[in-house]
C-alpha positions in Angstrom: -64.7 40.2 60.3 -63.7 43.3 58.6 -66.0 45.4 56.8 -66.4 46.3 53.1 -67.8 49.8 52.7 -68.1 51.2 49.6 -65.0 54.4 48.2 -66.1 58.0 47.8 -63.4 58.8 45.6 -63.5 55.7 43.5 -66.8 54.2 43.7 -65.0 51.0 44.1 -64.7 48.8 47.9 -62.6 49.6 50.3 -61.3 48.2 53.8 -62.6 49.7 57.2 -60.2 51.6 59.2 -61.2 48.6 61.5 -58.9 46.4 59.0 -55.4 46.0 59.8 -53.3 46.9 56.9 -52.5 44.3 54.5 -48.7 44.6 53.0 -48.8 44.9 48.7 -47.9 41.7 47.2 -44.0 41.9 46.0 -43.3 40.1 42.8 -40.4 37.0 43.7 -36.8 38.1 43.1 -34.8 35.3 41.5 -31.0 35.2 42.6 -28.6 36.2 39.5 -25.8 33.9 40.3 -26.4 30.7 41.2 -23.8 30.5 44.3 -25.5 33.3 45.7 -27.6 32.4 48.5 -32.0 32.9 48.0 -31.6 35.0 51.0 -28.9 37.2 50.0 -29.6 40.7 50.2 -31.0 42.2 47.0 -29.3 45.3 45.7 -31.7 48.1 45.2 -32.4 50.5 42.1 -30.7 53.3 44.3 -29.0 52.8 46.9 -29.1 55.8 48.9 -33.3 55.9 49.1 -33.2 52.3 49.0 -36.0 52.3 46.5 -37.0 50.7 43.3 -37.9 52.4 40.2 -41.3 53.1 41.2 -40.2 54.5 44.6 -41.2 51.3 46.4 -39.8 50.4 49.3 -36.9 47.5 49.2 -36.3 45.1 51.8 -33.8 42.6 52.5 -34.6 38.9 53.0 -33.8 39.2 57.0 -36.9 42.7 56.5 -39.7 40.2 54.7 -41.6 38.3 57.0 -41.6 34.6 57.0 -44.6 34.4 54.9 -43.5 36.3 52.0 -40.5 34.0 51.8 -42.6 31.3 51.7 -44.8 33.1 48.6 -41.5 32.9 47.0 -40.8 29.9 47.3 -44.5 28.6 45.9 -44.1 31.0 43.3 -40.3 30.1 42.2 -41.6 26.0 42.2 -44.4 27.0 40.0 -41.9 28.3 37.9 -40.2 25.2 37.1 -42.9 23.7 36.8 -45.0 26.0 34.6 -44.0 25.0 31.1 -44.4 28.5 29.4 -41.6 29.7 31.8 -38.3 29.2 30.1 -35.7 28.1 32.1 -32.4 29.3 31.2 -29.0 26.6 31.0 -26.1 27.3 33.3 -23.9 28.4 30.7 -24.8 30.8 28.2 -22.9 30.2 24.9 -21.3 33.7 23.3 -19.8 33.6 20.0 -16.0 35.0 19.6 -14.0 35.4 16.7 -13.3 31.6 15.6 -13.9 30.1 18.8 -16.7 29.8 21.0 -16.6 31.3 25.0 -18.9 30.3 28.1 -19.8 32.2 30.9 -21.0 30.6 33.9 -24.6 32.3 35.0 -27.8 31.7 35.0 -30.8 34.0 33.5 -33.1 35.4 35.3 -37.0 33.4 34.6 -38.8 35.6 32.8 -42.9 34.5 32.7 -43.1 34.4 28.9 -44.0 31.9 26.1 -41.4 32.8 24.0 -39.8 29.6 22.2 -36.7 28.9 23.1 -34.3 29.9 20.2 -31.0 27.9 18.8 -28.4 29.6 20.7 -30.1 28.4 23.6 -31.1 25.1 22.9 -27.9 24.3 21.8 -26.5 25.6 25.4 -29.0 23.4 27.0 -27.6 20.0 24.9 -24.2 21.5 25.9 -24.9 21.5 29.4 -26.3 17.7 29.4 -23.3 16.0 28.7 -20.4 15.1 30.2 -18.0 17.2 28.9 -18.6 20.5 30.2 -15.1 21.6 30.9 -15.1 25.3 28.5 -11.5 24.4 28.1 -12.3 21.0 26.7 -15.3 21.8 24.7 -13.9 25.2 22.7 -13.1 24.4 19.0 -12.5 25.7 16.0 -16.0 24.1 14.5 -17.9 23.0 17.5 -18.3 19.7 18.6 -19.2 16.8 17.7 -22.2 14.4 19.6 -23.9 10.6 19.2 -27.1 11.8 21.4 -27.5 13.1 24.7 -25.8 11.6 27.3 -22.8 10.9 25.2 -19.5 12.5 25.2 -19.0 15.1 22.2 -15.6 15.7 20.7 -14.3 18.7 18.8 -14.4 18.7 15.6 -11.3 20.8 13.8 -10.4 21.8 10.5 -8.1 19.8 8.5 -6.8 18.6 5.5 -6.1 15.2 4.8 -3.2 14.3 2.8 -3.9 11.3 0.5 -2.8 9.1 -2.1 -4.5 6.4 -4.6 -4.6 4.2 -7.5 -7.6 5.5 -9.8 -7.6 2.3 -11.9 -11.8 1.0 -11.5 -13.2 3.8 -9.4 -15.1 6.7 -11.3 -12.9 9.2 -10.2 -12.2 11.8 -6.8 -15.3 13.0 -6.1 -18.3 11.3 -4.0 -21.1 11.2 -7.0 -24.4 10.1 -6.0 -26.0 6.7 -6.8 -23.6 3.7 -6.6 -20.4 5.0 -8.1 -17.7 3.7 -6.6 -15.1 6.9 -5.9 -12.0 7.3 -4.5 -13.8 9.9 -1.8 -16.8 7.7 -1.1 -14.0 5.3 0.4 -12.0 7.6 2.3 -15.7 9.0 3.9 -16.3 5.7 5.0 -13.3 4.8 6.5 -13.3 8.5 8.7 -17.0 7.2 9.4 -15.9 3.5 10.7 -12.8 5.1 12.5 -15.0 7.8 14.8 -13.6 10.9 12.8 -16.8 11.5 11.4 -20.0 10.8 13.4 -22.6 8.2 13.2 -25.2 12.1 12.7 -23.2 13.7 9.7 -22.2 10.0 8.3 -25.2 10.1 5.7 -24.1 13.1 3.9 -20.4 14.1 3.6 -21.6 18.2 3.0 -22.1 18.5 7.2 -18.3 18.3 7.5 -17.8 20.7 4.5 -15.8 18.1 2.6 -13.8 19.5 -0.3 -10.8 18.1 -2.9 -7.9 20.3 -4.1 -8.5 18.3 -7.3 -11.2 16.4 -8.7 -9.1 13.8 -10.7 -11.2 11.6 -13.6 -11.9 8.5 -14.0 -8.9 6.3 -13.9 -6.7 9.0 -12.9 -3.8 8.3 -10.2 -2.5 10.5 -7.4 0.2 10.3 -5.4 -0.3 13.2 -3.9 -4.2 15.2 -3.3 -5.3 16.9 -0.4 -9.3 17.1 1.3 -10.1 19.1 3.5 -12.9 19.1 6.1 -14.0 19.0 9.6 -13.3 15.9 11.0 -12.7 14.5 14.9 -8.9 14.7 15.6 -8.9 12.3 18.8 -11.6 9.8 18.6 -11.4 6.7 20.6 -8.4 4.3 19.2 -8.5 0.7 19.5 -5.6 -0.8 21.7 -3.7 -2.4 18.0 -3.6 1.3 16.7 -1.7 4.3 18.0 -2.5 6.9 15.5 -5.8 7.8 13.5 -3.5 7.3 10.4 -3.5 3.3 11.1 -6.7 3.0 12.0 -8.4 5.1 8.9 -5.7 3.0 6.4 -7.3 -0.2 8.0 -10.9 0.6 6.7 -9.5 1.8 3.3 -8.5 -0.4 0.7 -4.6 -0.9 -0.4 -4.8 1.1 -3.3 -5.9 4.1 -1.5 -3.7 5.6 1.8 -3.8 8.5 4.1 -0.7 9.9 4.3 -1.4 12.4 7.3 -3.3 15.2 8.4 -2.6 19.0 9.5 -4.8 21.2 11.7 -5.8 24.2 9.4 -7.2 28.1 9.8 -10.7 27.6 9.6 -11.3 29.9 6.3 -9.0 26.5 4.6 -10.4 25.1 2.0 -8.4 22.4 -0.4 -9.5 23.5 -3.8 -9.6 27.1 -3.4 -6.5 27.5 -1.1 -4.2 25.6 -3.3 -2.0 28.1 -6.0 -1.4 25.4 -8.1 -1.1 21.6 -9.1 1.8 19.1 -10.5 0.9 16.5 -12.8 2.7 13.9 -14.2 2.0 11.8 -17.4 3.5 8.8 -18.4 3.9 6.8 -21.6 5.3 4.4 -23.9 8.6 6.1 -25.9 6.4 3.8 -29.2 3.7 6.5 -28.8 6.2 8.3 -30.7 6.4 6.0 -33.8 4.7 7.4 -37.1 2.0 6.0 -38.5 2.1 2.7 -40.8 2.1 3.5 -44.4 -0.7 1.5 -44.7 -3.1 3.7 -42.6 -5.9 6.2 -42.9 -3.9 8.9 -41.3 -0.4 8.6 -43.2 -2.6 8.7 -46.5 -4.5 11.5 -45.6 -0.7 13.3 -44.8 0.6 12.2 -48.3 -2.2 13.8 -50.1 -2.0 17.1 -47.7 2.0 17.2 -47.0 4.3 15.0 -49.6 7.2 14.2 -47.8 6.1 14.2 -44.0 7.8 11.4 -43.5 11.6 13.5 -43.4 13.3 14.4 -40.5 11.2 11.8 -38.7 13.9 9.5 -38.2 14.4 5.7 -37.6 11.0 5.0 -36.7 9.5 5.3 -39.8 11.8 2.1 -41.0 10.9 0.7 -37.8 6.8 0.5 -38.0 7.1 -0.3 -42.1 9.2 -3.5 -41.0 5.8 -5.3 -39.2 4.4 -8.1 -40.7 1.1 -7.6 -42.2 -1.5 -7.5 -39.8 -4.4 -9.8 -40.0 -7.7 -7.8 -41.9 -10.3 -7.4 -39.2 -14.0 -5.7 -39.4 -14.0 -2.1 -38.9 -16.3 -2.4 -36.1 -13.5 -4.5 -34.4 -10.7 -2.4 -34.1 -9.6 -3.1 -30.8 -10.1 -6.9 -31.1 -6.4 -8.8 -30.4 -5.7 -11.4 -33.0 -2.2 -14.1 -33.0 -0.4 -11.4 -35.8 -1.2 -8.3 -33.8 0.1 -9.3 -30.4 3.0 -9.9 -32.3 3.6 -6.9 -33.4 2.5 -5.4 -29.8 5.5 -7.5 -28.1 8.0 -6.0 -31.1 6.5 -2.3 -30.7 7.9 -3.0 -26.8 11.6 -3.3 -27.9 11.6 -0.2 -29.0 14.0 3.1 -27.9 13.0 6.0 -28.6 16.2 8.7 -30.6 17.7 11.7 -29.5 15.9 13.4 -32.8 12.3 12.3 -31.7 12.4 13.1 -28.3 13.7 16.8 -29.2 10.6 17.3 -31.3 8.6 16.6 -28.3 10.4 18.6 -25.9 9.7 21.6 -28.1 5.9 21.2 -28.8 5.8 20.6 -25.3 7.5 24.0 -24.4 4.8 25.8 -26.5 2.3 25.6 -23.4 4.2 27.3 -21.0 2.9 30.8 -20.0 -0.6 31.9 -20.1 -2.8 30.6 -23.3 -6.6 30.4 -24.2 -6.6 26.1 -23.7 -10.4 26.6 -25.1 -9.7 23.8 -27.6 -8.2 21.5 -24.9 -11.4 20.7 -23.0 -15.2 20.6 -23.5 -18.1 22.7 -22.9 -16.0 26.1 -22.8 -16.2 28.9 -25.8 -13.4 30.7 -27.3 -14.4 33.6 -25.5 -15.1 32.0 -21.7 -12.5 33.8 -19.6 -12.3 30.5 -17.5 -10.1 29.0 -20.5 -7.2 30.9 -20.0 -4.9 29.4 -18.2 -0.8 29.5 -16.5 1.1 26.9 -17.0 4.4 27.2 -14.8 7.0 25.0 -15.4 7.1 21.9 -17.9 9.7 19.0 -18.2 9.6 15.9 -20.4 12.3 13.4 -18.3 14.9 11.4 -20.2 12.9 7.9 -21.1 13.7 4.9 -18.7 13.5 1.0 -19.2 11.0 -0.3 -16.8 10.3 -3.6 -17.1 10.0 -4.3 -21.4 8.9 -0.9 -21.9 10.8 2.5 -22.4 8.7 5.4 -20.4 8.7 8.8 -20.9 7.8 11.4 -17.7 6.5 14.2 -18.6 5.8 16.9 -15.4 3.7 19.4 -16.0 2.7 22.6 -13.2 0.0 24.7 -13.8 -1.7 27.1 -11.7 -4.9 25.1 -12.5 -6.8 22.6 -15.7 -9.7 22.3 -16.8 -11.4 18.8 -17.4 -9.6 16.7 -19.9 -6.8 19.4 -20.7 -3.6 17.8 -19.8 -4.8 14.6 -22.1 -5.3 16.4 -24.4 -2.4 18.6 -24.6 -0.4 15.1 -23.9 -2.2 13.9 -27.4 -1.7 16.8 -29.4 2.7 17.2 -28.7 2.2 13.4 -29.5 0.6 13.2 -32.7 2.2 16.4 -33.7 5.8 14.6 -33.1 4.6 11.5 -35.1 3.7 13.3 -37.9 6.1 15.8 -38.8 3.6 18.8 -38.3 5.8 22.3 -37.0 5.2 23.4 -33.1 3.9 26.2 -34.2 0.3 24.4 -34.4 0.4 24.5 -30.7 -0.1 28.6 -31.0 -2.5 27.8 -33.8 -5.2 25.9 -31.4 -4.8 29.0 -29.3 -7.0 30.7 -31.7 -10.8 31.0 -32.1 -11.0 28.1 -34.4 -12.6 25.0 -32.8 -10.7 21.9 -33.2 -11.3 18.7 -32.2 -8.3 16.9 -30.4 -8.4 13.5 -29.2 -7.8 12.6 -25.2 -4.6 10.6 -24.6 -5.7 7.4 -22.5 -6.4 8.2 -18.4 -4.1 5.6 -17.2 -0.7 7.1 -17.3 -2.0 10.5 -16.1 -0.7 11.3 -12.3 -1.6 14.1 -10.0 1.7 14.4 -8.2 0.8 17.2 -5.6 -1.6 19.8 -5.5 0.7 23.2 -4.0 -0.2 25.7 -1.1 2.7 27.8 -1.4 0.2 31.6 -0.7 -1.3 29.7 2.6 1.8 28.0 3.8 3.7 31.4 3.5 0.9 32.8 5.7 1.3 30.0 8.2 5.0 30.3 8.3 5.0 34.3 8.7 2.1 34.4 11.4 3.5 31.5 13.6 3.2 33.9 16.3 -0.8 33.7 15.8 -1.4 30.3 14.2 -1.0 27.3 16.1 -1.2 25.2 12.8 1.7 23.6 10.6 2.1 24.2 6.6 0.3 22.1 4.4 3.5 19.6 2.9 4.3 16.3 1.7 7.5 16.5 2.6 7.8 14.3 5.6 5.7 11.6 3.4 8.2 11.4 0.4 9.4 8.2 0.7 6.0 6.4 1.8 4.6 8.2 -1.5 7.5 7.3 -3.4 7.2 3.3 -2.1 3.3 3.8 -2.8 3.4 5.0 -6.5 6.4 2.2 -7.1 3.9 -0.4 -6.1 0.4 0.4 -6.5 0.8 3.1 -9.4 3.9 2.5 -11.6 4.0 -1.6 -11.6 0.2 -1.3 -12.3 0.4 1.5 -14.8 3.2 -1.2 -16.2 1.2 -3.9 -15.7 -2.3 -2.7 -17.7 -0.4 -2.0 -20.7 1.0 -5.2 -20.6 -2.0 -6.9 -20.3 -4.4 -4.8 -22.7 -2.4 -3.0 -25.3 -4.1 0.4 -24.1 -1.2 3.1 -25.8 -0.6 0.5 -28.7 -4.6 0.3 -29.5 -4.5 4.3 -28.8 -2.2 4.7 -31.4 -3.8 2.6 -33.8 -7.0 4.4 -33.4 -5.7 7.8 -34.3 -4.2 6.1 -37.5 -7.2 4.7 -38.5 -9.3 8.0 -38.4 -10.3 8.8 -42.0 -12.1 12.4 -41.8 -11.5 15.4 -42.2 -10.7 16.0 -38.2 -7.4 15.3 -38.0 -6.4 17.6 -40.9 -4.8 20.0 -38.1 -1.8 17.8 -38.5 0.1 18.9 -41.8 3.8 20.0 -42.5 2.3 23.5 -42.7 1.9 23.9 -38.8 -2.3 25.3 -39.8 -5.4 24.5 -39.5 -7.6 23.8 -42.6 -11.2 25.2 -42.8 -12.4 21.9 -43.2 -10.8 20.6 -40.0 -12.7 23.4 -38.0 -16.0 22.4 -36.2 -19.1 24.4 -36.3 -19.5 26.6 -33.6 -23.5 26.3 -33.8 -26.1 24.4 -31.5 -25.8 21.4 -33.6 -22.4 19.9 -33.3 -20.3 17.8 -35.6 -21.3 14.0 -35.4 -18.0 12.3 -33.9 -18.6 8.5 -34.8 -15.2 8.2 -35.7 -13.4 9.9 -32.9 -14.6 8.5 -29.5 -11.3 7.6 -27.9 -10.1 4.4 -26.2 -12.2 4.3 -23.1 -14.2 7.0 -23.8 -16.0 7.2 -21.0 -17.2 9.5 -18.7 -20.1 11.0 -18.0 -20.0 14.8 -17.4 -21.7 16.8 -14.5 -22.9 19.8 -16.4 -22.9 22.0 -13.0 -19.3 20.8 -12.1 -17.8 21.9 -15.5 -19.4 25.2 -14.9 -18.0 25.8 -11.6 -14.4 24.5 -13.0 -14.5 21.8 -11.1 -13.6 19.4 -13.1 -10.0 18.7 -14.6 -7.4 16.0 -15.4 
């Protein structure tokens, strides 16, 4: 045995020169790739002294004796199996620019009880699956799992080009609670069909889902886009060959998915698109004057003697009806055997030459850039979100479908508010069927507050929201996008079979059924304020048909419109979300 003697120097122990030497204990030098052999050379600090930082003498695997080999091995197992070591996944992910790259190597262990953060964590769910071909893996938004062990697909940005029927769904937009919605459908069907997975299926904000146009309640499309992340190539079932069939099999007829295109991944549906073409239809007898036996046409022969010239045949027309059968006032919409009379004669009607040239020119007075702040709700005169471009307008020649003469009127605008086109559809319409001058149009773009009526939601149309700013990128940078323009070009005559069918020959259908223009019309002749005042030969608007500007608004009783309706997300219609 060796003895202990007690240091001079130090006043600590020391070994007798007796002793043989003992080497100093090296730390274990973990291999940096994993290909490379555990007794590959190790490359030294400096090569030339073949010393480490401290000056220490290196040595190579084939140098070190067996038994410091085997002190690396017991130290490298305790490693793995010491949990406050962190063991570091095979493939390192590194962020790029819009995609993600993978480098194959392995970090050295480092003795620390550090947590392991989310890069690497997420490497380390990367690296249990299946899929761990970089090739197959790299997307535009990551990928997309069920749980370890199962394959994950990319998911890539898109937008989905849709069409639907609004008649009994609350509108566009996924609204929480029970609402039925036209995007609460098309969620579930991408859910069913594997383009969404089972982990962001509970809330449609993980794949970033957002509308170029949040139509209202009752409100058709035949044309809106949504965009999101979404899996491209899920599983199909044998029957279906495309993602299209197999989404439109989960959705219901009055709603179809027209398509998809791969997108940038700064695309987003609402605030990419320039603009948005709408499309309102109606009944040529919207046009008709008022009874003389109404509220309004009494109101205009105390304010405006002689409104009824220059109005044409149609004011012989509506005096001709048999008298209609007294009801209660609180009953105005209720049908009785005299009025459906008079509804089936109103459908005979055909609109003049005369009429429909006073309605091409109020309509005219939108286009350009106005302050609409009297054609929605919740917005000041002086909000700068009320001004708004309209682009082009076109009211259609009226066509017979069916009994009933329809007008078309088009209308492209760089963007509306909630409730503007209606309303700008009602006011050229009561305008025309009173005798009161365009020029009131320019009137309501003043700082007087006016109350005008919505026209009914069921013959408004969103035909196609436009992308003209990104599809021009797309087109020019070709070279650098592998992505096609958003279009609904290659889907005209699917959209054009679809709004025949499900939009048109319903729109057709409803009126038919419950009277909705006729018992529109009626309404507005049977208001008996002061609101309506607007409407005079003059082409001004009174004081007294003004509303107070104050926090106590003017009771409107009298003036809630047919199917009057919808509720109105306060935080939406400050965003500008909202419109229709």
């Amino acid at each position: 045995m060796s003895d202990i003697v007690p240091s001079e120097s130090s006043g600590g122990v020391k070994r007798s020169h007796s002793s043989p030497p003992t080497s100093p204990r090296k730390k274990p030098t973990l291999d940096i790739l994993p290909h490379v052999s555990p007794t590959a050379p190790d490359v030294p600090s400096d090569p030339i002294n073949n010393e480490g930082p401290s000056g220490t003498s290196l040595t190579t695997s084939a140098d070190r004796p067996a038994s410091e080999e085997t002190k690396t091995t017991l130290v490298s197992e305790a490693s793995t199996a010491n949990p406050l070591i962190e063991k570091k996944p095979d493939h390192i992910p590194i962020r790029g620019k819009g995609r993600r790259e993978y480098r194959g190597k392995t970090r050295r262990a480092l003795p620390s009880a550090r947590p392991v953060d989310g890069e690497v964590a997420k490497a380390q769910r990367l690296a249990e699956t299946v899929n761990t071909n970089p090739e197959e893996i790299t997307g535009d938004d990551g990928v997309e799992g069920e749980g370890d062990g199962v394959k994950r697909l990319p998911k890539k940005r898109v937008a989905l080009l849709i069409g639907y029927c609004g008649t009994g769904y609350s509108g566009m937009q996924i609204q929480p609670g029970e609402a039925e919605t036209i995007e609460g459908e098309l969620f579930q069907a991408l859910v069913k069909a594997g383009a969404v997975s089972s982990d962001n299926s509970n809330d449609h904000r993980k794949v970033d889902v957002q509308r170029a146009a949040r139509t209202d309640a009752g409100v058709h499309a035949a044309g809106n886009c949504v965009s999101l992340k979404m899996i491209i190539n899920p599983v199909l079932p044998p029957e279906h060959e495309t993602l299209k069939s197999l989404v439109n099999s989960y959705l219901p007829e009055q709603i179809r998915m027209w398509g998809f295109v791969r997108c940038i991944k700064s695309f987003d549906a609402r605030t990419s698109c320039d603009s948005r073409i709408y499309e309102y239809l109606l009944p040529s007898y919207c046009l008709l004057p008022p009874t003389a036996s109404s509220s309004l046409a009494k109101q205009l022969d105390s304010s405006s003697p002689g409104w009824r010239e220059g109005l044409g045949p149609g004011t012989e027309f509506v005096n001709a009806a048999p008298p209609l059968v007294e009801v209660d006032e609180s009953a105005v919409a209720t049908d009785t055997p005299a009025r459906r009379g008079e509804y089936e004669r109103r459908r005979n009607w055909r609109v003049d030459e005369g009429t429909m040239g006073r309605f091409r020119g109020l309509m005219r007075m939108y286009l350009g850039s106005h302050n609409f702040h009297n054609y929605t709700v919740g917005r000041p005169f002086h909000d700068r979100a009320v001004k708004r471009h309209m682009i082009q307008i076109d009211v259609l020649d009226p066509k017979v479908y069916g009994e009933i003469e329809w007008i078309s009127v088009q209308i492209h605008g760089q963007s509306f508010m909630l409730h503007q086109i209606r309303k700008m559809i009602s006011m050229a319409v009561l305008a025309c069927r009173t005798g009161t001058p365009a020029k009131i149009i320019s009137e309501t773009y003043g700082s007087k507050r006016i109350h005008i009526p919505k026209a009914p939601p069921l013959g408004l149309l969103l035909e196609a929201p436009q992308f003209k700013t990104y599809n021009k990128r797309i087109r020019e940078n070709s070279h650098q996008y592998d992505h096609e323009p958003v279009d609904y070009t290659s889907y005209a005559e699917e959209i054009m079979a679809f709004k025949v069918k499900y939009i048109y020959e319903r729109l057709r259908q409803e009126e038919l059924e419950r009277h909705v223009f006729q018992k529109w019309t009626r309404q507005m002749d049977g208001i008996s304020d002061n609101i309506l005042r607007f409407l005079n030969t003059n082409g001004i608007i009174p004081d007294e048909a003004t509303i107070p500007t104050g926090p106590t608004p003017k009771k409107r009783s009298e003036v809630e419109e047919v199917g009057s309706d919808e509720e109105v997300d306060a935080e939406q219609l400050k965003r500008g979300e909202l419109e229709g």
